[in-house]
Every structure is written in structure tokens, then in C-alpha cells.
PDB file of N, CA, C and O in Angstrom:
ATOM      1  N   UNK A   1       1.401   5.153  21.745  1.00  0.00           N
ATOM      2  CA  UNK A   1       1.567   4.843  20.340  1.00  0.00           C
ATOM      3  C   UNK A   1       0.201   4.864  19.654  1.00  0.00           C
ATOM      4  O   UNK A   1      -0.735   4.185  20.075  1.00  0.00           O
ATOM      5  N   UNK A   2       0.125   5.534  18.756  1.00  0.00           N
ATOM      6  CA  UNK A   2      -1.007   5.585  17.670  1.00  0.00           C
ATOM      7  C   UNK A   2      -1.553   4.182  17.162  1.00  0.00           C
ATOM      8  O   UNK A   2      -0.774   3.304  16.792  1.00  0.00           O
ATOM      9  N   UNK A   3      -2.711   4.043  17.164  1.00  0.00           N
ATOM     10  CA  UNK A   3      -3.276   3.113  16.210  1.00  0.00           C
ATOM     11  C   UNK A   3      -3.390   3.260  14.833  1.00  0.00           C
ATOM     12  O   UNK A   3      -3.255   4.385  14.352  1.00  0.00           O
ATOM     13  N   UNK A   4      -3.651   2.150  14.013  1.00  0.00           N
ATOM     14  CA  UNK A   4      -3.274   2.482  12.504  1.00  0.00           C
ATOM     15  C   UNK A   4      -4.438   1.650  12.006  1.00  0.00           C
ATOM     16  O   UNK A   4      -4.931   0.857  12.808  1.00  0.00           O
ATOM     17  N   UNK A   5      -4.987   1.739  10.666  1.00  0.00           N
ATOM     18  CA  UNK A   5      -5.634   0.628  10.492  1.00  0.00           C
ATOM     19  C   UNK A   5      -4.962  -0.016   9.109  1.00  0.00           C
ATOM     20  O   UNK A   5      -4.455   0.467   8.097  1.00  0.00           O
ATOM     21  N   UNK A   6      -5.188  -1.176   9.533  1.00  0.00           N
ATOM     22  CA  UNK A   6      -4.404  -2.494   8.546  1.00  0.00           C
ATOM     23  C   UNK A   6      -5.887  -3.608   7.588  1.00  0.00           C
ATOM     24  O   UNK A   6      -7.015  -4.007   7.876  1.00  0.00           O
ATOM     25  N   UNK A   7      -5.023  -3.688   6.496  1.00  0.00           N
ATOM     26  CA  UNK A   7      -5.797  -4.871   5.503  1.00  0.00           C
ATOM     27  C   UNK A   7      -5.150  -6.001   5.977  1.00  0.00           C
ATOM     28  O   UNK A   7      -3.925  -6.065   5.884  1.00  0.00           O
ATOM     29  N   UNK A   8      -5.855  -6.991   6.520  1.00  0.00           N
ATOM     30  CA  UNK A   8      -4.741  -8.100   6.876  1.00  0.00           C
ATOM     31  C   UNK A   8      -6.034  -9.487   5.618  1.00  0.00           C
ATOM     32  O   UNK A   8      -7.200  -9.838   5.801  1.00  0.00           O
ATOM     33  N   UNK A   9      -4.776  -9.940   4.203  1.00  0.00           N
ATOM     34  CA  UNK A   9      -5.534 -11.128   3.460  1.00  0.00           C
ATOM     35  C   UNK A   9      -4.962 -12.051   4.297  1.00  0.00           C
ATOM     36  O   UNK A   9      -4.048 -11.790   5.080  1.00  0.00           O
ATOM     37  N   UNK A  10      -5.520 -13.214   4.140  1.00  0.00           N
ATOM     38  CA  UNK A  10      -5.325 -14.433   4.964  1.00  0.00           C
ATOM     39  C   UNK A  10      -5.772 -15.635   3.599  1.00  0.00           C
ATOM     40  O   UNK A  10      -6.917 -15.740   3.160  1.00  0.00           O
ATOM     41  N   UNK A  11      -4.370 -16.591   3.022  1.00  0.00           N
ATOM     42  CA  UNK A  11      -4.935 -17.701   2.063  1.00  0.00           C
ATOM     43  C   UNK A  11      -4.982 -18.744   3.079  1.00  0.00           C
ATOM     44  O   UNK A  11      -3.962 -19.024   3.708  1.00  0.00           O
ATOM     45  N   UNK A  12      -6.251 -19.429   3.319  1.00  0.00           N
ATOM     46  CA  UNK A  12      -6.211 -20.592   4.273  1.00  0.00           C
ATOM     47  C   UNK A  12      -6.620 -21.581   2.982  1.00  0.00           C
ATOM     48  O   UNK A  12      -7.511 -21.540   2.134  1.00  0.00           O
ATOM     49  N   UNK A  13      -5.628 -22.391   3.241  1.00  0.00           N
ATOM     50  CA  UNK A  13      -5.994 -23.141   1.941  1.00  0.00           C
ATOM     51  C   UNK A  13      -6.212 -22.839   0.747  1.00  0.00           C
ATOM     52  O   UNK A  13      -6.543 -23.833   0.100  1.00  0.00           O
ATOM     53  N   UNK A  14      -6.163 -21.552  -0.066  1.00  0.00           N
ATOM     54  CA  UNK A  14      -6.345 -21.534  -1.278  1.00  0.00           C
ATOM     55  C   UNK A  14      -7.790 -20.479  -0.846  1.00  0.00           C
ATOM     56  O   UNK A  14      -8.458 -20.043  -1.784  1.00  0.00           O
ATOM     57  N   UNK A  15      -8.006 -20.289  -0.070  1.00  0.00           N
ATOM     58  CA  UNK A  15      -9.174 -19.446   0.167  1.00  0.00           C
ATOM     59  C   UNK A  15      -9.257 -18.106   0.860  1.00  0.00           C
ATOM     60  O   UNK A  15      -9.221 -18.054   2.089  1.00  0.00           O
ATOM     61  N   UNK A  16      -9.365 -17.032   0.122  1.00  0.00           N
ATOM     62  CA  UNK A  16      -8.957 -15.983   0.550  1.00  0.00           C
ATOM     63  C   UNK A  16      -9.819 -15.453   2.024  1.00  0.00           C
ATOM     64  O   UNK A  16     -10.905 -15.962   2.300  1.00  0.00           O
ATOM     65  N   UNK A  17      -9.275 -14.524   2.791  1.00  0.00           N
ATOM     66  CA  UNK A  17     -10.229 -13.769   3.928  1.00  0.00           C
ATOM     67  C   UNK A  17      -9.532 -13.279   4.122  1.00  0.00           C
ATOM     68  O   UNK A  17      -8.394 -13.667   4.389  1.00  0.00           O
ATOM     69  N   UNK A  18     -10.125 -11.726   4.040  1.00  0.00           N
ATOM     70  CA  UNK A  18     -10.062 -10.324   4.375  1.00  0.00           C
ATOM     71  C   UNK A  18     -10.466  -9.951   5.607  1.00  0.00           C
ATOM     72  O   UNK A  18     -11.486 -10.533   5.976  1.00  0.00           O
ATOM     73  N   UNK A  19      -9.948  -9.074   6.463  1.00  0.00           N
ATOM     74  CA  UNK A  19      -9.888  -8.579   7.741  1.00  0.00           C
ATOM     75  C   UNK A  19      -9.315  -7.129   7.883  1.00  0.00           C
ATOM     76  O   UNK A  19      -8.234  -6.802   7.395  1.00  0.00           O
ATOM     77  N   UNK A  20     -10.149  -6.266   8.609  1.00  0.00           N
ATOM     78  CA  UNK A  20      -9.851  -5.038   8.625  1.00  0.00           C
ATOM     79  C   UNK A  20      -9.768  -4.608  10.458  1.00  0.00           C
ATOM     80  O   UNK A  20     -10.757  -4.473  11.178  1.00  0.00           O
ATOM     81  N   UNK A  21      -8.644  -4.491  10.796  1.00  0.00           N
ATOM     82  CA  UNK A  21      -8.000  -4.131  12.005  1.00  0.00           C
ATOM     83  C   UNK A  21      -7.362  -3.066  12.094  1.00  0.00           C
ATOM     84  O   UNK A  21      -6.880  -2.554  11.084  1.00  0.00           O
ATOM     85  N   UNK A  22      -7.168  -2.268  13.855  1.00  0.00           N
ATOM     86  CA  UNK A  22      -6.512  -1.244  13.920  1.00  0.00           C
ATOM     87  C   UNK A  22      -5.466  -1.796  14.709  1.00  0.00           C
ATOM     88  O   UNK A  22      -5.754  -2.905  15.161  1.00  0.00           O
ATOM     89  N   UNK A  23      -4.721  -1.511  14.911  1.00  0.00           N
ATOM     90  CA  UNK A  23      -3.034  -2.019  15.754  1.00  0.00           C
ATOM     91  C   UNK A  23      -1.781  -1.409  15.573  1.00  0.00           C
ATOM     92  O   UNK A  23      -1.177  -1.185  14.524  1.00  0.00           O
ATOM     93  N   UNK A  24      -1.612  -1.279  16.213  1.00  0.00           N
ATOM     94  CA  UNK A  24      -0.321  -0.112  16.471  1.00  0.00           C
ATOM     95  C   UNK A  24       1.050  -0.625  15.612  1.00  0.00           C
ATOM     96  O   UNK A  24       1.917   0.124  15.162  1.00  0.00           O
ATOM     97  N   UNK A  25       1.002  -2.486  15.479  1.00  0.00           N
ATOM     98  CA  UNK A  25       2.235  -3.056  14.136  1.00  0.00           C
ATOM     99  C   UNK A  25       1.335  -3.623  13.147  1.00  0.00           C
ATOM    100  O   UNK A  25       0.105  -3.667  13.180  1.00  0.00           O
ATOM    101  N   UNK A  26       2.099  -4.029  12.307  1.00  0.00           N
ATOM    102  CA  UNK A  26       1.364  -5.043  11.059  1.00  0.00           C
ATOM    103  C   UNK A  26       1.597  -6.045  11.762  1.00  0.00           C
ATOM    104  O   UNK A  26       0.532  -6.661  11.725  1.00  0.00           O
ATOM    105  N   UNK A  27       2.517  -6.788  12.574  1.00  0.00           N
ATOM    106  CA  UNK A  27       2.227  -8.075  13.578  1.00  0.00           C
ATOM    107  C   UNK A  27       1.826  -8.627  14.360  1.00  0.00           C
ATOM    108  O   UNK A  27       1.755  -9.822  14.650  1.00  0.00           O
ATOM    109  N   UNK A  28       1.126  -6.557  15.305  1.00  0.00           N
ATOM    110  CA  UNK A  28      -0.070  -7.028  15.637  1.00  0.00           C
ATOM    111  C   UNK A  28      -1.367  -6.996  15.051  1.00  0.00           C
ATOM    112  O   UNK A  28      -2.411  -7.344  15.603  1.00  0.00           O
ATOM    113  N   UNK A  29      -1.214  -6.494  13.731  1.00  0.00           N
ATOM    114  CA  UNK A  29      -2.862  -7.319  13.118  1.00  0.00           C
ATOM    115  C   UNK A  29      -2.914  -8.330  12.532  1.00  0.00           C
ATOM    116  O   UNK A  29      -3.919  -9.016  12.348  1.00  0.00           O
ATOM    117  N   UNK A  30      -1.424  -8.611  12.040  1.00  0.00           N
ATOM    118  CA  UNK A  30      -1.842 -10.277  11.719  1.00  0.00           C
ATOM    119  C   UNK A  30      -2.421 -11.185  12.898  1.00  0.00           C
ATOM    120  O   UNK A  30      -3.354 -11.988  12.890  1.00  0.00           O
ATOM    121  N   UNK A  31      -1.400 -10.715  14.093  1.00  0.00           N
ATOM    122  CA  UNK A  31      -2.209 -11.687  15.233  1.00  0.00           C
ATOM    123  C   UNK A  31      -3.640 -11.255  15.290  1.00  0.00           C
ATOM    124  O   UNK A  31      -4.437 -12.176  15.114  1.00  0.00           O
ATOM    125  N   UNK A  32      -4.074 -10.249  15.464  1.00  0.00           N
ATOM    126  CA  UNK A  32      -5.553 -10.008  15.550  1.00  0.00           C
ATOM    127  C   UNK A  32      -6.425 -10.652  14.089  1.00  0.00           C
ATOM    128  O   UNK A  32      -7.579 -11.048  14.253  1.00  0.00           O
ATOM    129  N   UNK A  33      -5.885 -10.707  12.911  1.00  0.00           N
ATOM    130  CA  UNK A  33      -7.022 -11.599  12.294  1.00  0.00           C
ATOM    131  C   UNK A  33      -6.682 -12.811  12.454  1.00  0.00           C
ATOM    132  O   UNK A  33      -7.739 -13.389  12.704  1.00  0.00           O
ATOM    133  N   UNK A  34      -5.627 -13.755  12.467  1.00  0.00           N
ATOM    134  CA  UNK A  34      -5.740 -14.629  12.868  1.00  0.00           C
ATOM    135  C   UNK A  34      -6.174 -14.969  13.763  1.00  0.00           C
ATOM    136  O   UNK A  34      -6.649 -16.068  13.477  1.00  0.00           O
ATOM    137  N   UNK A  35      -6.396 -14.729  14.936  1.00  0.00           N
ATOM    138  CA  UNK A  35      -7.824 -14.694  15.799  1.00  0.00           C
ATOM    139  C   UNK A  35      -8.758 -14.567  15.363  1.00  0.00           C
ATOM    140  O   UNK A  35      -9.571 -15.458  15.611  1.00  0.00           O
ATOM    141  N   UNK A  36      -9.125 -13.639  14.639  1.00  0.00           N
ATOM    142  CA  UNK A  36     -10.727 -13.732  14.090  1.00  0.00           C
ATOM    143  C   UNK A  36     -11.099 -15.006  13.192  1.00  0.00           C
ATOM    144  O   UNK A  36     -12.086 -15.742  13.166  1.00  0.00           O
ATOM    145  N   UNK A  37      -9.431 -14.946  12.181  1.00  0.00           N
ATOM    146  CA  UNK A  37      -9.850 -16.379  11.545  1.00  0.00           C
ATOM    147  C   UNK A  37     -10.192 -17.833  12.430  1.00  0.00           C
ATOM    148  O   UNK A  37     -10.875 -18.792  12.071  1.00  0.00           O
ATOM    149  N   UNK A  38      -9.346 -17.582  13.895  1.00  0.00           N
ATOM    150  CA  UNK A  38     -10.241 -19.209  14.206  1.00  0.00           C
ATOM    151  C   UNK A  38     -11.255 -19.083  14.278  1.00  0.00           C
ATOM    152  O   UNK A  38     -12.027 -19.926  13.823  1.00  0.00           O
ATOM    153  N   UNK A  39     -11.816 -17.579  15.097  1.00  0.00           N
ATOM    154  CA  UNK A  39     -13.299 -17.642  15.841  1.00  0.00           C
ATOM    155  C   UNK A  39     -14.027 -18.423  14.487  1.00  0.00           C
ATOM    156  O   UNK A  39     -14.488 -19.564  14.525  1.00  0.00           O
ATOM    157  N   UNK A  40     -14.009 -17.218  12.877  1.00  0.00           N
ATOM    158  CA  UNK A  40     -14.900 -18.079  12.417  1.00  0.00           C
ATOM    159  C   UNK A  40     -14.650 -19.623  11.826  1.00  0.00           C
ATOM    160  O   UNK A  40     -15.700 -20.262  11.766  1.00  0.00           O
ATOM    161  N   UNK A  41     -13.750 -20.170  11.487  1.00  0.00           N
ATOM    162  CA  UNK A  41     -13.412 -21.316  11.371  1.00  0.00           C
ATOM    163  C   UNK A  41     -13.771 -22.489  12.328  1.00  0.00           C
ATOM    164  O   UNK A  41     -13.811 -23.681  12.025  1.00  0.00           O
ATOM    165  N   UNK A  42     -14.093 -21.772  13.876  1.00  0.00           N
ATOM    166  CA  UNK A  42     -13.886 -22.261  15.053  1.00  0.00           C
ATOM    167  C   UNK A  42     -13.236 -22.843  15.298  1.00  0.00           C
ATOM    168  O   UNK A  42     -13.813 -23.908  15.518  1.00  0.00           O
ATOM    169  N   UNK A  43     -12.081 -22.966  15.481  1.00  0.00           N
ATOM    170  CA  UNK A  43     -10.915 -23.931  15.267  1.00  0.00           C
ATOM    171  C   UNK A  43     -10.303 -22.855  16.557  1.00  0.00           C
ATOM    172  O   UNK A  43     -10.654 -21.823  17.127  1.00  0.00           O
ATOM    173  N   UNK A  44      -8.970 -24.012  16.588  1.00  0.00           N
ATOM    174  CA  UNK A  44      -8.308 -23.375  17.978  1.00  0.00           C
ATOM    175  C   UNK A  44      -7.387 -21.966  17.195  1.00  0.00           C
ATOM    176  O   UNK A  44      -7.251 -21.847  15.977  1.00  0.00           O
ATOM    177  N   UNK A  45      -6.871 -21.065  18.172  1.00  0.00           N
ATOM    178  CA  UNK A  45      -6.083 -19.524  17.556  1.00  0.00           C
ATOM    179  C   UNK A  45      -4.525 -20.489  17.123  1.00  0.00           C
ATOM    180  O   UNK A  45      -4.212 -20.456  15.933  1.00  0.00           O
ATOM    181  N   UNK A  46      -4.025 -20.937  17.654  1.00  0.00           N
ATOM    182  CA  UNK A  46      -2.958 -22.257  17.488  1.00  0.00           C
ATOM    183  C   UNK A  46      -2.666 -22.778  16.416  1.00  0.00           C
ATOM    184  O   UNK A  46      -1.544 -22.708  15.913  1.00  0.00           O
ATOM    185  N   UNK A  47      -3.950 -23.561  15.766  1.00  0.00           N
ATOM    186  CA  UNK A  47      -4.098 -24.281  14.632  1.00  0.00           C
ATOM    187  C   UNK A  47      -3.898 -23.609  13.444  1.00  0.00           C
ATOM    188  O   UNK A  47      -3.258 -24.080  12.504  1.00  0.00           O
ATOM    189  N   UNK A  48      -4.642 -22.076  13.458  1.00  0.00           N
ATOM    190  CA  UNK A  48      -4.459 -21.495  12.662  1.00  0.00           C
ATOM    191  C   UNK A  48      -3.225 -20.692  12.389  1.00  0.00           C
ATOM    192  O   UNK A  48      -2.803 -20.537  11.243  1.00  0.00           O
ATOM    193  N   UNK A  49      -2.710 -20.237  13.336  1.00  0.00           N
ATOM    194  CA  UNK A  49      -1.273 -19.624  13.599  1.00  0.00           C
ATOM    195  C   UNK A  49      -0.145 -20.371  12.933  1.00  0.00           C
ATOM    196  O   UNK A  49       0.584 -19.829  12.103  1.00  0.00           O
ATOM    197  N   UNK A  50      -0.029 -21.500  13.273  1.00  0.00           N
ATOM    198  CA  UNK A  50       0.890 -22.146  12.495  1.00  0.00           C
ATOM    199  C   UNK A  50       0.967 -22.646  11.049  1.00  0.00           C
ATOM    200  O   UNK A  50       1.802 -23.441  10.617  1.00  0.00           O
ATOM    201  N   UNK A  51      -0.152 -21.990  10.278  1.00  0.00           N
ATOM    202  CA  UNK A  51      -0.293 -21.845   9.162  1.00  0.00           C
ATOM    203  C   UNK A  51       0.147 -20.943   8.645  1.00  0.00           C
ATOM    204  O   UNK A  51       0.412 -20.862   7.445  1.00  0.00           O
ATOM    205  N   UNK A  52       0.386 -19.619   9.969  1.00  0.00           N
ATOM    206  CA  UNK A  52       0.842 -18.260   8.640  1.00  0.00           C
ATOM    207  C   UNK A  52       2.097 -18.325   9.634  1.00  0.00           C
ATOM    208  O   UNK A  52       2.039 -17.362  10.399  1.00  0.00           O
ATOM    209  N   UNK A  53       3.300 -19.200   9.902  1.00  0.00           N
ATOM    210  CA  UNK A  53       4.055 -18.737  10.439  1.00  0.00           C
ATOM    211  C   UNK A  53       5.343 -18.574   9.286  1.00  0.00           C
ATOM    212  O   UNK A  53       6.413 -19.139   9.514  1.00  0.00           O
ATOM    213  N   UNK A  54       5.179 -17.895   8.249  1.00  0.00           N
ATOM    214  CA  UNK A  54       6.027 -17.491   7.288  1.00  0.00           C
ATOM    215  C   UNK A  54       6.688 -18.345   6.660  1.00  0.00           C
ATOM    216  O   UNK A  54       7.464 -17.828   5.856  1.00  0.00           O
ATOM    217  N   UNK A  55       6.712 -19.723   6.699  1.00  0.00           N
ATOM    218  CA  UNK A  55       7.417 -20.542   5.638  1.00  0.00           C
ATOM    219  C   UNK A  55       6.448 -20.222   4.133  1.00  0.00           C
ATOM    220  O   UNK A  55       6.895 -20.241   2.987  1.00  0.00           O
ATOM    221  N   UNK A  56       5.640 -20.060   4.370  1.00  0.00           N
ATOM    222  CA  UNK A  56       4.292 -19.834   2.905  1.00  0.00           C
ATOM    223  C   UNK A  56       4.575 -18.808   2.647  1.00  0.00           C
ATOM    224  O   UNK A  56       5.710 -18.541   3.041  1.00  0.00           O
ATOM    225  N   UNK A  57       3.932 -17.775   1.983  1.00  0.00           N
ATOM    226  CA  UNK A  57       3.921 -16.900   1.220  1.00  0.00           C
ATOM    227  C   UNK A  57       2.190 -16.607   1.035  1.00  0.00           C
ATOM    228  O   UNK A  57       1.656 -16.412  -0.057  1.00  0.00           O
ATOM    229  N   UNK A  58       1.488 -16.626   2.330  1.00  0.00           N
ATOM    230  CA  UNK A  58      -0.229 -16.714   2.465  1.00  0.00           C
ATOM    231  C   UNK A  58      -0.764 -15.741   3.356  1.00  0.00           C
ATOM    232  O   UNK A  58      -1.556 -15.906   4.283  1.00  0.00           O
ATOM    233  N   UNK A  59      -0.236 -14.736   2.955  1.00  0.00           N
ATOM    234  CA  UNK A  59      -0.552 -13.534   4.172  1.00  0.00           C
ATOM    235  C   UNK A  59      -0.053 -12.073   3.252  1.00  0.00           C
ATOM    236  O   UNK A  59       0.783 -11.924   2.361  1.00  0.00           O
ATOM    237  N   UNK A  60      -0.593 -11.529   3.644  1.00  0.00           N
ATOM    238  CA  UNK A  60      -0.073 -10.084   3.152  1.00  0.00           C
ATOM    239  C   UNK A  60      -1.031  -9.019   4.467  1.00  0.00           C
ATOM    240  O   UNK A  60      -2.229  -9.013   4.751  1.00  0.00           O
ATOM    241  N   UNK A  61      -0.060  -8.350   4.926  1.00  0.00           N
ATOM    242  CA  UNK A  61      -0.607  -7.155   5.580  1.00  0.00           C
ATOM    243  C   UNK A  61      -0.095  -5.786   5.102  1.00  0.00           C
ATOM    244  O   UNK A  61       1.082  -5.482   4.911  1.00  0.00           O
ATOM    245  N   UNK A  62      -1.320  -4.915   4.921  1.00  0.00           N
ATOM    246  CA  UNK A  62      -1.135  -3.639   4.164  1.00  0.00           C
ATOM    247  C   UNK A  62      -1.958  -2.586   5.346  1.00  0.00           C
ATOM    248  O   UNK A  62      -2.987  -2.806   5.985  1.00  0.00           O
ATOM    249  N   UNK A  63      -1.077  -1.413   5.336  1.00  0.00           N
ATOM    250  CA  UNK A  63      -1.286  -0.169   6.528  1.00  0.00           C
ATOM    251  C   UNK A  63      -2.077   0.838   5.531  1.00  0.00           C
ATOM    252  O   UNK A  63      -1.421   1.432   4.675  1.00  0.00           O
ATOM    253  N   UNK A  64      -3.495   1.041   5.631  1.00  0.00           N
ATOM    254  CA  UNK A  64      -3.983   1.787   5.459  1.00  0.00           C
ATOM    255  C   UNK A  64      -4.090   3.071   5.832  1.00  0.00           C
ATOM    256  O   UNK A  64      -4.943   3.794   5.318  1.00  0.00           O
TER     257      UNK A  64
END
């Protein structure tokens, strides 16, 4: 399967972050920036995950 590259925004709190990933779904680059978002947050991948688990409306992933 081809790789693709994805815009993945991330609102953590009201605060935007942008992430640019390649991944073969848009679900796997949300998982891949949400990973990046703990690294820099340093926070656990967990903590942050259950923030975008779709009850919000704080995520948008777009296939470039």
C-alpha cells in the first residue's frame, strides 16, 4: 500500500498544532501526530489520545 502525505490540525485546548505525516490512512496519521503531540507536550501518548477520541470536534485530517 502506498504512502500518502496528510495535514493532521490538532485543538489541544483551544490551541492549535499542525503536523505533517505520511501514512497509508488518515487514522493512521492521526495516530502518528498524536504521538508527536505527547512527545512535545511530554505527556503520556494515552493522555493525549483520549482527547481526540471523537466526542469533540478538535481534529481535522486532510490527504495531501
Amino acid at each position: 500500500m502506498n504512502k500518502s502525505k496528510f495535514v493532521v490540525k490538532l485543538s489541544w485546548y483551544g490551541e492549535l498544532h499542525i503536523f505533517y505525516t505520511n501514512s497509508t490512512t488518515d487514522l493512521k496519521a492521526l495516530s502518528n501526530a498524536i504521538s508527536q503531540l505527547a512527545k512535545r507536550l511530554k505527556v503520556s501518548r494515552n493522555y493525549v489520545k483520549n482527547e481526540f477520541d471523537g466526542r469533540k470536534d478538535n481534529f481535522k485530517v486532510e490527504r495531501r
